[in-house]
C-alpha positions as CSV (number, residue, x, y, z in Angstrom):
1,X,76.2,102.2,74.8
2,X,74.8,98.5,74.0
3,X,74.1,96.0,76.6
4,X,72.3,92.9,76.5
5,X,68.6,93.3,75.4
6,X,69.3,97.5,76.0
7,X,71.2,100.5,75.2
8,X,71.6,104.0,76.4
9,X,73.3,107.5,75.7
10,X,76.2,108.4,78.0
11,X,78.4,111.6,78.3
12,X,80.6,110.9,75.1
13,X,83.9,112.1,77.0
14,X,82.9,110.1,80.0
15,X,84.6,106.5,80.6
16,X,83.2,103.4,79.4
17,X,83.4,100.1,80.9
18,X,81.8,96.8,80.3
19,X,81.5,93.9,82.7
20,X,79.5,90.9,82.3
21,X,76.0,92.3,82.7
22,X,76.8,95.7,83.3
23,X,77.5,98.6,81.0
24,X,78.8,101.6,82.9
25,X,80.4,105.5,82.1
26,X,81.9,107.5,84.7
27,X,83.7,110.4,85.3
28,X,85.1,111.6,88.8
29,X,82.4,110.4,91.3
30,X,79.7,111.1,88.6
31,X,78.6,107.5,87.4
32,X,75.7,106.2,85.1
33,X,75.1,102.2,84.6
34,X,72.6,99.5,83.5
35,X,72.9,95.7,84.4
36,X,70.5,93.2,83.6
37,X,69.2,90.2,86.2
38,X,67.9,86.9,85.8
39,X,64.4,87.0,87.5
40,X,63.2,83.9,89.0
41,X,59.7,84.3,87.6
42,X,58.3,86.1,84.9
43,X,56.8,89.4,85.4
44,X,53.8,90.8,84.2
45,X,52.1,93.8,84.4
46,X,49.0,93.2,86.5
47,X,51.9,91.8,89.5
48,X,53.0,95.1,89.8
49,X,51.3,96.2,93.2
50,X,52.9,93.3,94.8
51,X,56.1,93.9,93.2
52,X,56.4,97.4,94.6
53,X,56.5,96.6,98.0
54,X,59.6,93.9,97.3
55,X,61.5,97.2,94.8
56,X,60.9,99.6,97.6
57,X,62.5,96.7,100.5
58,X,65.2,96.3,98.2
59,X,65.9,99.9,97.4
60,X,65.8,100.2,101.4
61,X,68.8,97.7,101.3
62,X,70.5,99.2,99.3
63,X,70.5,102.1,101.4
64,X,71.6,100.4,104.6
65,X,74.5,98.9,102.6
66,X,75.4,102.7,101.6
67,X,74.5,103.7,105.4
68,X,72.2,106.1,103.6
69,X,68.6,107.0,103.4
70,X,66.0,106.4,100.3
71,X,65.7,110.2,100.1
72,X,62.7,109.9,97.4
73,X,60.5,107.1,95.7
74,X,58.0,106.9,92.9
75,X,56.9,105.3,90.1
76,X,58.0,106.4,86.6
77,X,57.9,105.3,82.8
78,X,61.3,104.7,81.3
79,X,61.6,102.9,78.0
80,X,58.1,102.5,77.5
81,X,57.8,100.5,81.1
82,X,56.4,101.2,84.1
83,X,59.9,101.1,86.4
84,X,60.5,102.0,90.2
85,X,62.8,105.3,91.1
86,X,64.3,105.6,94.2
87,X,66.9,108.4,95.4
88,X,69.9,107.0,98.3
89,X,71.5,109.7,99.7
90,X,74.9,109.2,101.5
91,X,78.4,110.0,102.2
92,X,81.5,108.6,100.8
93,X,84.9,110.0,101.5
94,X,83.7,113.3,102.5
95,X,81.2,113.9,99.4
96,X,77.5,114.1,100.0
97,X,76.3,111.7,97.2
98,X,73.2,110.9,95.5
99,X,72.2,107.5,93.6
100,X,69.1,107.0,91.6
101,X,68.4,103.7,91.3
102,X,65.7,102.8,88.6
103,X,64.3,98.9,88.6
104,X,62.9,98.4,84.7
105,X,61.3,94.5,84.8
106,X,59.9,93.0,81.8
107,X,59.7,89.4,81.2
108,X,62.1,87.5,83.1
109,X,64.7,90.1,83.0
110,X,65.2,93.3,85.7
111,X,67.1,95.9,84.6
112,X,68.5,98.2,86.9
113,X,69.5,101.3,86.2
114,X,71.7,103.6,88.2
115,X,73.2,106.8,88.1
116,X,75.0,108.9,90.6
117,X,76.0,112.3,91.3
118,X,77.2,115.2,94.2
119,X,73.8,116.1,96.5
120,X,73.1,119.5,95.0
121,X,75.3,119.0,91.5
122,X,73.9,118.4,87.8
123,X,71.5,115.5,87.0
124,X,72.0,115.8,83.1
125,X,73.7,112.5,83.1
126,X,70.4,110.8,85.1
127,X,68.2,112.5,83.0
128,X,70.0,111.5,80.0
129,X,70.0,107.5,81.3
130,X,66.3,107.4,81.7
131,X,65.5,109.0,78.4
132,X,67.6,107.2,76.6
133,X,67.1,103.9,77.6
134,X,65.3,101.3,75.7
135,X,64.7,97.7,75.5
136,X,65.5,95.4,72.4
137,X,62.2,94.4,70.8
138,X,60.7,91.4,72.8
């Protein structure tokens, strides 16, 4: 899958759709997804201990919109960047989901990466995002 500035491997029998920004393959409640953001300023490497607390507030957001919990957050490498991971857990008609939600910035661009799947089932098509993803050349 090609996005703008990105791309990614998805499940080839899963369904692709493209919107804007956003680049997404499903299948049942199983979903994997990258959209890109405008950031106001540009972001560089040495900001990122400030930039942490404001990924983790908005992850945390995110959660509350969900009427989840952040089950799990850390800091990872995806695509050659250092990016933010955070697991929201919640419920949505009667399924115990999970979405991992990766913020990727670089530049003046954020890149947010999500993929979701049943609390306990496979996370091939999470591990495949993160692994798979990469950048166009700056």
């Amino acid at each position: 899958m090609t996005g703008p500035g990105f791309r990614f491997v998805a499940p080839a029998h899963w369904t692709v759709s493209r919107k804007g920004s956003e680049v997404q393959a499903a299948q049942g409640a199983r979903l994997i997804s990258v959209t890109l953001f405008p950031l106001q300023r540009r972001f560089r490497p040495e900001l990122w201990v400030k930039v942490v607390p404001e990924l983790d507030r908005a992850a945390a957001a995110i959660a509350r919109q969900q009427e989840g919990t952040v089950s799990g957050s850390r800091t990872v490498t995806t695509a050659g960047e250092r990016a933010r991971s955070f697991d929201v857990a919640y419920t949505s008609e009667g399924k115990q989901l999970v979405e991992r939600i990766v913020f990727v910035l670089r530049a003046k661009q954020e890149y947010l990466l999500l993929c979701r799947y049943e609390r306990g089932g496979a996370t091939d098509a999470c591990d495949g995002l993160l692994t798979s993803f990469r950048l166009a050349a700056a």
